[in-house]
N, C-alpha and C positions, 0 to 999 in steps of 0.2 A: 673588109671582113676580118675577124677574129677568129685566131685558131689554137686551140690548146691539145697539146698530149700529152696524156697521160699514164705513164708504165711506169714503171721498177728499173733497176738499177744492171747493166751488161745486157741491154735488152736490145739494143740495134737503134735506140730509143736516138741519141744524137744524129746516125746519119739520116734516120727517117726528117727530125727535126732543119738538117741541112739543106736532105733533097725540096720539103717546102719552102725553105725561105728562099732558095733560087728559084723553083718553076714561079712564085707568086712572088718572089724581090717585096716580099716583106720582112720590116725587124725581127733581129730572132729575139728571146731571152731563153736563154740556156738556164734552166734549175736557178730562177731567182727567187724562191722560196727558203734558197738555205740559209741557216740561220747563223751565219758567221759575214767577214768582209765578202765570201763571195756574192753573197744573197745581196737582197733592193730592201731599202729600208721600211716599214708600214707606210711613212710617207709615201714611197717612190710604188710605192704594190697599189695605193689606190688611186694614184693619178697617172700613172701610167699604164700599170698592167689590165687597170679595170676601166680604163677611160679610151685609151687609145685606137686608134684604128689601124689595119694592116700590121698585124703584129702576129707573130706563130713565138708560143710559148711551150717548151716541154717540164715538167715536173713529176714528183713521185707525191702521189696521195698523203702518206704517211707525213711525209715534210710540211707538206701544207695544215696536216692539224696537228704538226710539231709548232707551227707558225703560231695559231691559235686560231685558225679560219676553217668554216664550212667547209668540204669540199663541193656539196651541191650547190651552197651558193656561188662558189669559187666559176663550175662548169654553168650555171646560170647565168653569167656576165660574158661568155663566150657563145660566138655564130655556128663557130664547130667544134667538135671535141673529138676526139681518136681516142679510145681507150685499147693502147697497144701492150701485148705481151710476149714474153717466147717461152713456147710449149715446152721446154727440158729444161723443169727446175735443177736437174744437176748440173748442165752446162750453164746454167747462170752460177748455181756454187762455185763450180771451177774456176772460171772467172774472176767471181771475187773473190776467192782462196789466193787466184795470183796476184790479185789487185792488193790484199792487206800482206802481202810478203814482199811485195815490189817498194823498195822504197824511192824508187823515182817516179811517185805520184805524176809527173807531169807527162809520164808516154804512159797511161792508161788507154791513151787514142792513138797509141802506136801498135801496127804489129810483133804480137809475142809469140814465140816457140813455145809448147809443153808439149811431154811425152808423155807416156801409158809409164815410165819411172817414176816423174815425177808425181802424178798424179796419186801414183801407190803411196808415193812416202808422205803424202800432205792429205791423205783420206781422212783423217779423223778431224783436220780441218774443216773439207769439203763435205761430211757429215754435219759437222755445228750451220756450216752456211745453207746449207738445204733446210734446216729447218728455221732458221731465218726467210730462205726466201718465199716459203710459203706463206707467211705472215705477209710477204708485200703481197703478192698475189692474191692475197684473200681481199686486201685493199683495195683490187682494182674488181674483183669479185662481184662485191657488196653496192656497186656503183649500178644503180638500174636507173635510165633516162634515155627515153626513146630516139632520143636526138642525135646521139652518140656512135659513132662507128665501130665495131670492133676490129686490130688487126694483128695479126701474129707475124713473130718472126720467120717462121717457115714461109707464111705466105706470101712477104714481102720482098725475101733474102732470096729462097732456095726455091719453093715451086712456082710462083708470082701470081699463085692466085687470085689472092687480093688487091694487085695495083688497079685493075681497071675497075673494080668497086673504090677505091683511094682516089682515083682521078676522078672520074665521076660524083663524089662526095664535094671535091672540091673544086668542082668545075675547071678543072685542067681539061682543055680538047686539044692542047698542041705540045704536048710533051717534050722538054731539050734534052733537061737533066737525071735522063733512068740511069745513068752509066753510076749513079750516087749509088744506086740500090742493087748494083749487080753484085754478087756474093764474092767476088774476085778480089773484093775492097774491105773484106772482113779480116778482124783484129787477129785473133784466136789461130794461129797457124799460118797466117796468111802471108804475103812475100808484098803487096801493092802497098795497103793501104789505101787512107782518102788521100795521100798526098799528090796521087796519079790520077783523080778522076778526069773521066772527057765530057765536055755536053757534045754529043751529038741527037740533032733532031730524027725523033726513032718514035713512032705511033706504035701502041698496041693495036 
């Protein structure tokens, strides 16, 4: 099986991509749509990404026809598709208000502290990025294909509504790895981290 997701950027988007490549121990590709050394070359995008089997890919729409590629053909070469989002455009601004002021890029997937001070003094930031990230959002909007899941971050993170339509989609019946998706292991305030997660075998 092939699985792609698809969301925007501060969206839960990576450990959603985690928690599947352990419950199914398939390959990941993390955002290899980017258009620099992190990204896979056109070679490496259509013999791998589109050829492959057991493979969970996460991407942002936007990137993908930054690339120069369909996005419906993109989600046509895949068995499943999650089209995931998180419902408060501001706390994705936030986010990445902290993300372009942090200049150690490499713990964007570490736990950060903000306060209700800082947030005051970086507002007219967190204004420019909110209306940024409605543009991504309309990106995954635009996207109609019946085949598609949709999930949010609330439903995933904080009330867990959507995991047993998630399992279900992807035919998980013996769950190890939920402890990825417990809210405890969030960025944004948080003290854990993914560096602590547990698998314990835990059914809904």
């Amino acid at each position: 099986m092939r699985v792609l997701i698809l969301t925007h950027p501060r969206s839960g988007g990576m450990s959603l991509l985690q928690y599947i490549k352990y419950e199914l121990g398939y390959e990941e590709y993390h955002e290899p749509f980017f258009g620099n050394d992190n990204g896979l070359t056109e070679e490496q995008i259509n013999r791998e990404l589109f050829l492959k089997d057991n493979i969970i890919v996460k991407d942002f729409p936007f990137r993908i026809v930054e690339r120069g590629y369909n996005v419906g053909d993109v989600i046509s070469k895949f068995d499943k598709v999650i089209i995931h989002n998180r419902g408060s455009h501001r706390d994705v601004a936030i986010s990445l208000t902290y993300g372009e002021l942090n200049e150690r890029a490499n713990e964007m997937h570490l736990p950060y502290k903000l306060d209700d001070e800082w947030i005051k003094d970086n507002e007219h930031i967190i204004e420019k990025r909110i209306i940024e990230t409605k543009e991504m959002y309309n990106s995954l909007e635009v996207i109609k294909n019946d085949k598609c899941l949709i999930t949010t971050y609330d439903g995933i993170y904080n009330d867990k509504s959507v995991i047993p339509r998630l399992l279900k989609y992807l035919n998980i019946y013996n769950p190890r790895y939920l402890d990825i998706l417990d809210k405890r292991h969030k960025l944004q305030n948080g003290d854990i981290g993914m560096d602590n997660v547990k698998v314990k075998p835990k059914l809904i």
